[in-house]
N, C-alpha and C positions, 0 to 999 in steps of 0.2 A: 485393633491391629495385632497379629501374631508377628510371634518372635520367632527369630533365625537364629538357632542355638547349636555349634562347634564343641564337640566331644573328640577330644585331642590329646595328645601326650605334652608335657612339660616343655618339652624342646621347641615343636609348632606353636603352640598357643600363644606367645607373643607376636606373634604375625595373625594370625587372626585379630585380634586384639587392634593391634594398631589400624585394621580394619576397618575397627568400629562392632566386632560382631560380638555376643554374649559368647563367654568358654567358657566350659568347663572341662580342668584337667583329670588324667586318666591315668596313671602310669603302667595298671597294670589290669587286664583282663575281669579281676575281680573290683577294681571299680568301678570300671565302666558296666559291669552287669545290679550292679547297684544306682548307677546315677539314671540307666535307661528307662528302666520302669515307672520311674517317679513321673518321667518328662509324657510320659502316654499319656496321663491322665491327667495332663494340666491342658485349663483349658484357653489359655493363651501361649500359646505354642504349636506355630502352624509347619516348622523343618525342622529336622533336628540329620545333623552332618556329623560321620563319625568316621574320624578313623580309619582304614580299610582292616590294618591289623586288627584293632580291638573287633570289629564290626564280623572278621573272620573268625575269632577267637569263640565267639560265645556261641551256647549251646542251643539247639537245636529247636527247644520249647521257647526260648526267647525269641526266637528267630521269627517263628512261626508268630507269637503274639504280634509282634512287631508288622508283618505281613498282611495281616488281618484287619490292623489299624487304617482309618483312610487317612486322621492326623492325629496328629503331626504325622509328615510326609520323615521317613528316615532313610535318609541316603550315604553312601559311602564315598568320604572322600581315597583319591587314592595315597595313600604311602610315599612318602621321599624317599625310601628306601627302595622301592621294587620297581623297578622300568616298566610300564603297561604300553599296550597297543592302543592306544588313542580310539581307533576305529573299532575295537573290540570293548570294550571300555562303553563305549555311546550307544554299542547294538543292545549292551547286556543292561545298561542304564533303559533302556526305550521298551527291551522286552519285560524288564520288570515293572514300568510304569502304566503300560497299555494290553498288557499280556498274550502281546503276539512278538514274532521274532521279522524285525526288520533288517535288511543289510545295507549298509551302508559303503555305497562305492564311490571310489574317485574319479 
């Protein structure tokens, strides 16, 4: 069985947590670019959920390993901080997963 593993800031990680889900915290940009790479090459570890900030944060050769991977699947959670379009949100989740752009109307 793969694991479903939350890469989060100090403040959220209790709420995952009470979840039931494995975290791992993050406070700042440079750790989460050290805990990610480890998580690629394990091989029970089928999601790995991060962040949107830190997930925004890191650079571009990351990004791209990360892309490349089939898993762990690494997705973005979003921010409590920043208000998202739900419906924009779910096109860019679908166009990254299936690599076509789908729209999603009401």
């Amino acid at each position: 069985m793969y694991k479903f593993i939350v890469i989060t800031d100090p403040e959220t990680a209790p709420g995952f947590r009470l979840a039931g889900v494995e975290v791992l915290e993050a406070s700042t940009v440079e750790e989460a670019k050290d805990i990610i790479p480890s998580l690629l090459y394990k091989d029970d570890t089928g999601i790995v959920a991060v962040n949107e900030d830190l997930m925004d944060s890191l650079d571009q050769k990351l990004i791209e390993k990360i892309e490349k991977t089939h898993r762990p699947i690494v997705i973005p959670i979003p921010s409590r901080t920043r208000q998202i379009d739900r419906t924009d949100y779910i096109e860019r989740m679908l166009r990254r997963a299936i690599g076509y752009n789908i729209v999603v109307r009401r």
